[in-house]
MARBA-3410 file (N, C-alpha, C, O; in Angstrom, 1 decimal):
52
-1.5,-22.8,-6.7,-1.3,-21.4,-6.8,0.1,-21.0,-6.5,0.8,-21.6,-5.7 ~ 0.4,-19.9,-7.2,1.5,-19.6,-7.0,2.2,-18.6,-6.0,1.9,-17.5,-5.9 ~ 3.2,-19.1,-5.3,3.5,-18.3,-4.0,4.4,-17.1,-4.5,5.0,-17.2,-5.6 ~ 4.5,-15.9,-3.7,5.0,-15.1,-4.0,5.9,-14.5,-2.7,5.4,-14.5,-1.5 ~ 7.3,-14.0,-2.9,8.1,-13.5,-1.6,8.8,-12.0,-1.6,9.5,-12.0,-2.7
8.9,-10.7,-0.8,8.5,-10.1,-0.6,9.9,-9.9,-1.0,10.7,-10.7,-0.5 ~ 10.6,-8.7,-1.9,11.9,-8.8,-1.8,12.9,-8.2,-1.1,14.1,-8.5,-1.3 ~ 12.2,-7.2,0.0,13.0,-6.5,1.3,12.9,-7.2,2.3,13.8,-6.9,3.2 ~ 12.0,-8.3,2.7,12.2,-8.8,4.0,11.9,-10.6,4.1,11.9,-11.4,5.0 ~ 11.7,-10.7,2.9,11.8,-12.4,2.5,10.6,-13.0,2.8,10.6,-14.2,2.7
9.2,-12.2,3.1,8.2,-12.9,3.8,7.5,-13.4,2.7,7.3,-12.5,1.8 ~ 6.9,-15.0,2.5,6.6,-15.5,1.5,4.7,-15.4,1.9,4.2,-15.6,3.0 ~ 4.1,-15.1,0.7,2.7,-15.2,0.3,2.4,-16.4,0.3,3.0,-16.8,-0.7 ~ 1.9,-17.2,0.8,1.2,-18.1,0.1,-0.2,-18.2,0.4,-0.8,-17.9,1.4 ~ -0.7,-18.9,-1.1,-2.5,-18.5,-1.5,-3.2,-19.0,-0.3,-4.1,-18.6,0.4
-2.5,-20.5,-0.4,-3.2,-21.5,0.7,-3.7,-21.0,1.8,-4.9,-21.2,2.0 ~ -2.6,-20.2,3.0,-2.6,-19.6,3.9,-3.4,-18.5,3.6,-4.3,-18.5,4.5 ~ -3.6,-17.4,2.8,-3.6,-16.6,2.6,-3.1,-15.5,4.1,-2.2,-15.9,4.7 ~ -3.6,-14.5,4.4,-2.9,-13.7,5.5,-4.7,-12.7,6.2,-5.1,-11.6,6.2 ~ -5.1,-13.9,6.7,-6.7,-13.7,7.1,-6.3,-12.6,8.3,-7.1,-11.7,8.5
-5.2,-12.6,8.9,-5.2,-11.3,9.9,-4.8,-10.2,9.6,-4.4,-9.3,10.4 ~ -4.8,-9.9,8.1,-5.0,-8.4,7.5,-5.9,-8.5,6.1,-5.5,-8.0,5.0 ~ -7.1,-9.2,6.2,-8.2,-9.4,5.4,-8.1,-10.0,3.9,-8.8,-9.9,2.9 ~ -7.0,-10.6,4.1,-6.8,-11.9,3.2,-7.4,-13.6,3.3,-6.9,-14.6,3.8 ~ -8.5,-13.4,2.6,-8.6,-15.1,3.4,-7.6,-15.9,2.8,-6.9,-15.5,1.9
-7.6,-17.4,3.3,-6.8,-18.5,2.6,-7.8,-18.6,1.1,-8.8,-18.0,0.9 ~ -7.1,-19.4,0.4,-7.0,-19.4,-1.1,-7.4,-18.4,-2.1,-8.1,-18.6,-3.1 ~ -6.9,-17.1,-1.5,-6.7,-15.7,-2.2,-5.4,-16.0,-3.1,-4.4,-16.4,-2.5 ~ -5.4,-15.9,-4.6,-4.5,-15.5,-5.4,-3.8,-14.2,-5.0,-4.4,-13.2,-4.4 ~ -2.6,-14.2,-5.4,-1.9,-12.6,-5.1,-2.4,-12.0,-5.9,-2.4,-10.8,-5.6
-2.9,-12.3,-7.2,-2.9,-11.3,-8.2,-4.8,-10.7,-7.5,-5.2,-9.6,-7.8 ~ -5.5,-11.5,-6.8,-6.7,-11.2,-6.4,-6.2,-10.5,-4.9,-7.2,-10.0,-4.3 ~ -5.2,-10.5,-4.5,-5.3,-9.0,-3.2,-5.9,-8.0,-3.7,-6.1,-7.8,-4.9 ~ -6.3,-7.0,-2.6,-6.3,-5.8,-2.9,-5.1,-5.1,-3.2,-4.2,-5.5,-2.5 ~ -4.8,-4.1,-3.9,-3.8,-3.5,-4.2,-3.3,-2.4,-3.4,-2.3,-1.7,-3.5
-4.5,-2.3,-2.2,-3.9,-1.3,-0.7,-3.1,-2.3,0.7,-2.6,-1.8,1.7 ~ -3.2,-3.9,0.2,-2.6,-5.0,0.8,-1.0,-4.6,1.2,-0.4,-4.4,0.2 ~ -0.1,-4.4,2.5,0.9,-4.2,2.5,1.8,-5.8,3.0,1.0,-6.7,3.3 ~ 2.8,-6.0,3.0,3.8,-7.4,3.9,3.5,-7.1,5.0,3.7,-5.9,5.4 ~ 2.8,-8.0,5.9,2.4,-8.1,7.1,4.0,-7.6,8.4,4.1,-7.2,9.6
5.1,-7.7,7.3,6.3,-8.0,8.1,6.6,-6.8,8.2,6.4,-6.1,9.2 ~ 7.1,-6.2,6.7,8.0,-4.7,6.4,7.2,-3.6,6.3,7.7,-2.6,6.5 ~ 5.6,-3.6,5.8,5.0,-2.8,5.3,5.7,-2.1,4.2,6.2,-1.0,4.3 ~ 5.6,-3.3,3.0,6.0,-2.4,1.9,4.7,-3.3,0.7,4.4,-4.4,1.1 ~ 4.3,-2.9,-0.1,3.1,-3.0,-1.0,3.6,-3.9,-2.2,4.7,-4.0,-2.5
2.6,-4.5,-2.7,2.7,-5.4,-3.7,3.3,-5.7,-4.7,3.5,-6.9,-4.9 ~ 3.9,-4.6,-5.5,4.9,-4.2,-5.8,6.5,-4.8,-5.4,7.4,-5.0,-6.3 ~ 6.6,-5.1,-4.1,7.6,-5.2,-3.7,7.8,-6.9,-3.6,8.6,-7.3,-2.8 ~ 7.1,-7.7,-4.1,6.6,-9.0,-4.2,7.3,-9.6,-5.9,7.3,-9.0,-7.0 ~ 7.9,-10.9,-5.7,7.8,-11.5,-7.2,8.1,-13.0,-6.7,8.8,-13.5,-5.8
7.3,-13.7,-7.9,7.0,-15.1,-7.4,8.4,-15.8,-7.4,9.4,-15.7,-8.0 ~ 7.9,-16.9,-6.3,9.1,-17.1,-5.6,9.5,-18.9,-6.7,10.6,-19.5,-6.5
END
């Protein structure tokens, strides 16, 4: 799957991991987040994401 990195604060997505401590489990596709999902880092939204 494809990882994705955040482009204000460099924090990389990846599916494997997913980000289970804001209701992402591991092997969540980015394109399957929810779309209210923000960067655990900067709080900025999906959007602000392109694969790395």
């Amino acid at each position: 799957m494809q990882k994705y990195v955040c482009d204000v604060c460099s924090y990389v997505y990846d599916p494997e991991a997913g980000d289970p401590e804001n209701g992402v489990q591991p092997g969540t596709a980015f394109e399957d987040i929810p779309d209210s999902w923000l960067c655990p880092i900067c709080g900025e939204g999906k959007a602000a994401f392109s694969k790395e």
